[in-house]
C-alpha positions in Angstrom: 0.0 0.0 0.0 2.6 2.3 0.2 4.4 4.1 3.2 2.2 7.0 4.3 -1.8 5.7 4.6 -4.9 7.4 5.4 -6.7 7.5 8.5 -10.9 7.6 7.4 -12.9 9.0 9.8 -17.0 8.6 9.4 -20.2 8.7 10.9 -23.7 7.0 9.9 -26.9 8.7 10.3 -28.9 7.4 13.0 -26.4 4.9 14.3 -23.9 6.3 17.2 -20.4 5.4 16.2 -19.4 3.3 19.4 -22.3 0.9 18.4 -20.6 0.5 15.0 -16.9 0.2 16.5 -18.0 -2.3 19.3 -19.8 -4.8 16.7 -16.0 -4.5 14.6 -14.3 -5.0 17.2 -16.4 -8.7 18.1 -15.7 -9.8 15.0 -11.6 -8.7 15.2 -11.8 -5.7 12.8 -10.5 -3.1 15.6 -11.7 0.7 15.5 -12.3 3.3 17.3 -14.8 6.0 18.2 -14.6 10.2 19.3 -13.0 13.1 18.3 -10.0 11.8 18.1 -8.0 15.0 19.1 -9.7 16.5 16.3 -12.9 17.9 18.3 -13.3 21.3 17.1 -13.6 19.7 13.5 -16.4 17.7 15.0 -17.3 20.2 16.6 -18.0 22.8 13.0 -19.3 19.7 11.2 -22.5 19.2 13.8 -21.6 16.1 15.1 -22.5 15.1 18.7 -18.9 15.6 20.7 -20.4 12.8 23.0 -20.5 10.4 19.9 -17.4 12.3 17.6 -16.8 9.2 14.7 -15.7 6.4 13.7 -12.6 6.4 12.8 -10.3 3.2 10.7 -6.5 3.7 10.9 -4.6 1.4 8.2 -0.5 0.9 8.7 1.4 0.5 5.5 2.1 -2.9 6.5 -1.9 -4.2 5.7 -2.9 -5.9 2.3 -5.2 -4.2 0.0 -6.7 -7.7 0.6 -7.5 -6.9 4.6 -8.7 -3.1 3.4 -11.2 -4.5 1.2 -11.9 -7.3 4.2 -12.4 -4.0 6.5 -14.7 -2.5 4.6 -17.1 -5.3 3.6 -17.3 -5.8 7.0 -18.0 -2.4 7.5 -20.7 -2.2 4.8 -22.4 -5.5 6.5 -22.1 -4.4 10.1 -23.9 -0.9 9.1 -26.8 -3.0 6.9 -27.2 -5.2 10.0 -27.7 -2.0 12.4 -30.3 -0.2 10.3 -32.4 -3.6 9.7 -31.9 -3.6 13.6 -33.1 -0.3 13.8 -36.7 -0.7 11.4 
C-alpha cells in the first residue's frame, strides 16, 4: 500500500459510532470512536462531541486484501444496524 496511509474517519446517520466500533471489534476488525483529538472539527461539522466518529487507521504494513476485508465488514455491520433499527 505504500508508506504514508490514510486514517478515514466517518459517521452514519442514526447509528452512534461506538455501536458500530464495538460490533468490529467482536468480530476482530479493531476501530475506534470520538473526536479523536480532532474535536473542534467535529465540533463545526455538527456532530455530537459525545459520539465524535468512527474512525479506521490502516498501517502501511496491511494488504489491499484486509482493506477490502475492512470495509465489507463495515458495509455488512452498518446493513445489519439499520435492519436492527426498522
Amino acid at each position: 500500500v505504500g508508506e504514508r496511509v490514510p486514517t478515514v474517519s466517518f459517521t452514519v446517520d442514526g447509528i452512534v459510532p461506538e455501536t458500530i466500533v464495538r460490533q468490529m471489534n467482536g468480530e476482530n476488525i479493531f476501530l475506534w470512536s470520538g473526536h479523536n483529538y480532532a474535536w473542534e472539527i467535529v465540533h463545526q461539522l455538527g456532530i455530537p462531541a459525545e459520539h465524535g466518529v468512527v474512525r479506521i487507521g490502516i498501517a502501511h504494513y496491511n494488504t489491499a486484501a484486509e482493506i477490502d476485508e475492512t470495509l465489507e465488514s463495515v458495509h455488512r455491520v452498518i446493513a445489519m444496524l439499520r435492519q436492527e433499527r426498522s
